[in-house]
C-alpha positions in Angstrom: 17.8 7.5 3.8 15.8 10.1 2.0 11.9 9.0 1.5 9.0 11.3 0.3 5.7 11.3 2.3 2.3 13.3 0.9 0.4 14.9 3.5 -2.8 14.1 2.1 -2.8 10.4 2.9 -2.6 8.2 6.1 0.4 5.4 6.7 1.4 2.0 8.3 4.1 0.3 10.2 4.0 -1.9 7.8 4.8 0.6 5.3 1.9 0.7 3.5 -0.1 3.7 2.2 -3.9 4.7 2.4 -5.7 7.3 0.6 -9.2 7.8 0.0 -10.2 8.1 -3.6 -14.0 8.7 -4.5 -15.5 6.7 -1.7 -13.0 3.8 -2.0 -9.7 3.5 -0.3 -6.1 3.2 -2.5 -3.1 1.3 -1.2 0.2 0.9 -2.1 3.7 0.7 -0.8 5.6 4.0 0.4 8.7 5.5 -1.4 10.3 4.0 1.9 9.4 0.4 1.3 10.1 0.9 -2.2 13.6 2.0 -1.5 14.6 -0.6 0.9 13.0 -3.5 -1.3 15.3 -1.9 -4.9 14.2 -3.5 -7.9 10.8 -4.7 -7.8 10.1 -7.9 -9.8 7.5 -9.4 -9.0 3.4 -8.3 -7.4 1.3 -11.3 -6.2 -2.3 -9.8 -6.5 -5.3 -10.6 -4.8 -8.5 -10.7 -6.6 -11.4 -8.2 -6.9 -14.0 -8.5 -5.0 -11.9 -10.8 -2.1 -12.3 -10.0 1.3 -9.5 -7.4 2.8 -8.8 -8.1 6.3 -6.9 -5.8 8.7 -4.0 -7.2 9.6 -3.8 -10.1 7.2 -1.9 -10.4 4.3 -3.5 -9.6 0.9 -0.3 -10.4 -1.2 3.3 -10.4 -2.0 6.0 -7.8 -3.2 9.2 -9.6 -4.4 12.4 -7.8 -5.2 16.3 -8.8 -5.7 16.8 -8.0 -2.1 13.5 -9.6 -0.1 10.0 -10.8 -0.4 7.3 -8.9 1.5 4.2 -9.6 2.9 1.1 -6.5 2.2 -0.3 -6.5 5.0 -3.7 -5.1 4.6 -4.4 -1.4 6.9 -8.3 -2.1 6.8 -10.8 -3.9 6.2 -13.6 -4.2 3.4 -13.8 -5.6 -0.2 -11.3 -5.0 -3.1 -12.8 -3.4 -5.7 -10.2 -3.2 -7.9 -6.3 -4.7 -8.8 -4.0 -2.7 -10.3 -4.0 -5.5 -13.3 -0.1 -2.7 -14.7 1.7 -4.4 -11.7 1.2 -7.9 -13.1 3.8 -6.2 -16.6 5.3 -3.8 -14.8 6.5 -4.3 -10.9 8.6 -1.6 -11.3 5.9 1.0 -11.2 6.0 0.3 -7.2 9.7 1.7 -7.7 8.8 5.2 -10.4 5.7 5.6 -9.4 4.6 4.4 -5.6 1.8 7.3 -5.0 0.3 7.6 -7.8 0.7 4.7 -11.1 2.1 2.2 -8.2 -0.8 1.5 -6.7 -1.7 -2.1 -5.8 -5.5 -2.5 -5.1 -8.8 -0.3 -4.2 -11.4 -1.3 -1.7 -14.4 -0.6 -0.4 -14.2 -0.1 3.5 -17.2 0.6 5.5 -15.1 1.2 9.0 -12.6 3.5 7.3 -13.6 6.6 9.5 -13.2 4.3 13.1 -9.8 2.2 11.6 -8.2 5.5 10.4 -7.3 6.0 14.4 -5.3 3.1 13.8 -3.1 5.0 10.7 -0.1 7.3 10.9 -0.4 10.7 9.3 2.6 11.8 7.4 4.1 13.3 10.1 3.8 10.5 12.5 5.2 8.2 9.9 8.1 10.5 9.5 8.8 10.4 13.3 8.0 7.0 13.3 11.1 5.9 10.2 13.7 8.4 11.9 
């Protein structure tokens, strides 16, 4: 299967995506994930300003095919929700780096939990 990465943010096992973003981190799902899941229909959303917990889940991505668990790739505060997904789930499917993001947080530890991120070439190796 055919997937775009961007070199200029960090991945997860868990098929997640992390890019810093004025002092705040993004995340969202890869083109991978987004592919395997199909139609998007549904985001469950945590709420700003709830805790983000590495490792733990932070909400739900529910498509024809599955339901997945976002597991969250650091820690901190959410800062902000991507309130579009709650309309328009399918933006994880046009748009999943850039209008298809799902929440922004504040994450103090980013520079020591970044060792525990993919760049886009080890994520590449890593889905082959």
């Amino acid at each position: 299967m055919e997937f775009e990465v961007k070199d200029d943010i960090f991945y997860t096992k868990e098929d997640l995506w992390v890019r810093e973003d004025d002092g705040l981190v993004v995340i969202g799902i890869t083109d991978y994930a987004q592919k395997r899941l199909k139609a998007v229909q549904y985001v469950d959303l945590p709420e700003e300003d709830d805790d983000l917990d590495r490792g733990e889940s932070f909400g739900e991505v529910e498509s024809v095919k599955s339901l997945s668990q976002l597991i969250a790739p650091v820690s901190g505060r959410i800062s902000a929700v991507n309130e579009q997904l709650a309309d328009q789930p399918g933006l994880l499917n046009s748009s999943p780096y850039e209008q298809g993001w799902i929440i922004k947080a504040d994450c103090p530890d980013l520079e020591s939990e970044k060792e525990e991120l993919m760049t886009a070439q080890e994520y590449l190796e890593y889905r082959k």
